[in-house]
C-alpha positions in Angstrom: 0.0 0.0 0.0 2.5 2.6 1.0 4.7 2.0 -2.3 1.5 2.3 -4.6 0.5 5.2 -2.6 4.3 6.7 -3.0 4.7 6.2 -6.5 5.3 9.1 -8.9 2.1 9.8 -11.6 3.0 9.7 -14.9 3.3 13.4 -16.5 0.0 14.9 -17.9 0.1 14.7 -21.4 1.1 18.4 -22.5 -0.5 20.5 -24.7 1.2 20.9 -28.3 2.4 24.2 -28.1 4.1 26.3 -30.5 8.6 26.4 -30.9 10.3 27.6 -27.9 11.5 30.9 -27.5 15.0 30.2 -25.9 17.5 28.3 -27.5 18.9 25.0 -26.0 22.3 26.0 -26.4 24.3 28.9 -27.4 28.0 29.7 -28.2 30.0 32.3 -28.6 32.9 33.1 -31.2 32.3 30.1 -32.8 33.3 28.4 -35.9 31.4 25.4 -37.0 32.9 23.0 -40.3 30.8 20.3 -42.2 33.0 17.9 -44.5 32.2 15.6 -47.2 32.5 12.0 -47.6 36.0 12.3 -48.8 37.3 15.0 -45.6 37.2 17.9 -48.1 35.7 21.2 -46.0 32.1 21.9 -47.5 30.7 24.7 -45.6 32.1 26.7 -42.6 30.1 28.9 -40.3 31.5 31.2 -38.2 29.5 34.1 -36.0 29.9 36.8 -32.7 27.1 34.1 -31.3 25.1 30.6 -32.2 21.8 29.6 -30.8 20.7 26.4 -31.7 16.9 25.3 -31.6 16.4 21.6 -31.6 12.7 21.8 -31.9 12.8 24.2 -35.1 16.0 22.4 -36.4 17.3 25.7 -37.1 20.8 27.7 -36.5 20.2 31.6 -35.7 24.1 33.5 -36.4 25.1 37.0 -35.6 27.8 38.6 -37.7 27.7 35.5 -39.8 30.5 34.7 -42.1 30.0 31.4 -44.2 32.4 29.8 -46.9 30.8 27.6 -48.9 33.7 25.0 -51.4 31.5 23.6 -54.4 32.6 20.1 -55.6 34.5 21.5 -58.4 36.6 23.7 -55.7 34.8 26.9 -56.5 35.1 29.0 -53.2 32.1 31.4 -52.5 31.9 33.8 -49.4 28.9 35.1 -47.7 28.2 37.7 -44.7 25.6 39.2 -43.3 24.4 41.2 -40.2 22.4 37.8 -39.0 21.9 34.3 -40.2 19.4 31.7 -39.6 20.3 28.2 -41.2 18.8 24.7 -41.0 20.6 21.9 -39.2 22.8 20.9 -42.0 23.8 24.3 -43.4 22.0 23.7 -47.1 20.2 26.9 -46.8 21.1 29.7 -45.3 19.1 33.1 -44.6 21.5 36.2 -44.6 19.5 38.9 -43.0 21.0 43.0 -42.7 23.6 43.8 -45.2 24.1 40.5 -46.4 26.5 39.8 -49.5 27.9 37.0 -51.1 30.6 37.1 -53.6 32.0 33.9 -56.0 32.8 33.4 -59.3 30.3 33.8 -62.5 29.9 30.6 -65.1 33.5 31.6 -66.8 35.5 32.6 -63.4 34.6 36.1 -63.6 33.8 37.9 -60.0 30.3 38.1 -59.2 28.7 39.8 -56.1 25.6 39.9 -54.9 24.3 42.7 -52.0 20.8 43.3 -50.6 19.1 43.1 -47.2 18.2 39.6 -47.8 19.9 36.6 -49.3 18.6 33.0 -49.3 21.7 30.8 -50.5 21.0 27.2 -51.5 24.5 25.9 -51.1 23.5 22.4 -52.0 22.1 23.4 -55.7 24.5 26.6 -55.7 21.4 29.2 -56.1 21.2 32.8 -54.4 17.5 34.2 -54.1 15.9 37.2 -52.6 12.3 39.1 -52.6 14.2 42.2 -51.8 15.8 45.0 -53.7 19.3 43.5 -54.7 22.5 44.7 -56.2 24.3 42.3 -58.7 27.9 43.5 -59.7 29.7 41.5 -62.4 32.8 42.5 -65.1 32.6 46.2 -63.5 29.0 46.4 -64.4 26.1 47.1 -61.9 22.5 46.0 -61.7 19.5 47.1 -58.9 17.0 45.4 -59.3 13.3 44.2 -57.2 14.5 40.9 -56.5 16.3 38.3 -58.1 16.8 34.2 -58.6 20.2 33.5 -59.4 21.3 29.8 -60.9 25.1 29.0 -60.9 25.1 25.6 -62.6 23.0 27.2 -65.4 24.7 30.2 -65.3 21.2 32.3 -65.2 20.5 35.2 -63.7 16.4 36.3 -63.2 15.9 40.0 -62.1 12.4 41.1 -61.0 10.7 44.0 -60.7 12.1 47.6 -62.0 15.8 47.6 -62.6 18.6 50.4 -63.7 21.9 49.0 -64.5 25.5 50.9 -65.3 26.7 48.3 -67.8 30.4 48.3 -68.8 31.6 47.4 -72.4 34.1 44.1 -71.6 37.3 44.4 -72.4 38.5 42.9 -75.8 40.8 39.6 -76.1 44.0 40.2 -78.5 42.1 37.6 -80.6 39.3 39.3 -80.8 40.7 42.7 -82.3 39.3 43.6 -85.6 42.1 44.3 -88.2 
């Protein structure tokens, strides 16, 4: 009787509530690296502070920095104000003058600036609802929005645009005589 009577109840069942507002862990100065299959560095995150939320599966960064190694060894860099990524770094969110610079189809420098950059590191593509600014060869385009495609090389600008485009510079072999 007295160990029946002494026994704990099991918990109530709890009500489903929405994602918690503190993280379960934080750090601080951090740098975080995810590898492929072969120990070749795929993406690095590095931030002022982490907070993790297990229940979201999401990362939240301040003062993000990320460097992102394609497979063919392509290096592109990204920062940004704040950064909120899910668990396995495949998308990230750069939030407050975010920018992320690589290299265009043919090597040439390409950056991209705005308040907001999504950045599909798995299929290489950089996105945003927000004005942008895309700089390429010297030449300058503001545009609405934008949906940018690396393997395809395509570049989809929305909404009104103005653009300072630069003639490229000639090749010897492509001199007229």
């Amino acid at each position: 009787w007295w160990l029946v009577k002494n026994t704990p109840q099991p918990d109530a069942p709890r009500e489903a509530g929405g994602p918690r507002q503190e993280p379960d862990y934080t750090m601080q100065n951090f740098v975080v690296e995810r590898f492929d299959k072969d120990g070749r560095l795929k993406i690095r995150l590095q931030g002022d502070q982490l907070r993790h939320y297990a229940d979201r599966v999401l990362i939240e960064i301040d003062q993000a920095r990320v460097r992102a190694v394609s497979e063919d060894g392509r290096v592109t860099l990204a920062r940004a104000v704040r950064a909120v990524t899910n668990g396995d770094g495949s998308e990230v969110q750069l939030i407050g003058d975010a920018r992320v610079d690589s290299n265009g189809p043919r090597g040439e420098p390409v950056q991209f600036r705005g308040e907001f950059l999504h950045v599909f590191v798995n299929t290489e593509r950089v996105r945003s609802h927000l004005p942008v600014v895309v700089t390429r060869d010297g030449s300058e385009i503001r545009a609405a929005g934008m949906d940018y495609d690396h393997l395809s090389g395509q570049l989809q600008l929305q909404g009104k645009m103005r653009a300072l485009l630069l003639p490229q510079a000639r090749t010897p072999s492509s001199k007229s005589p």
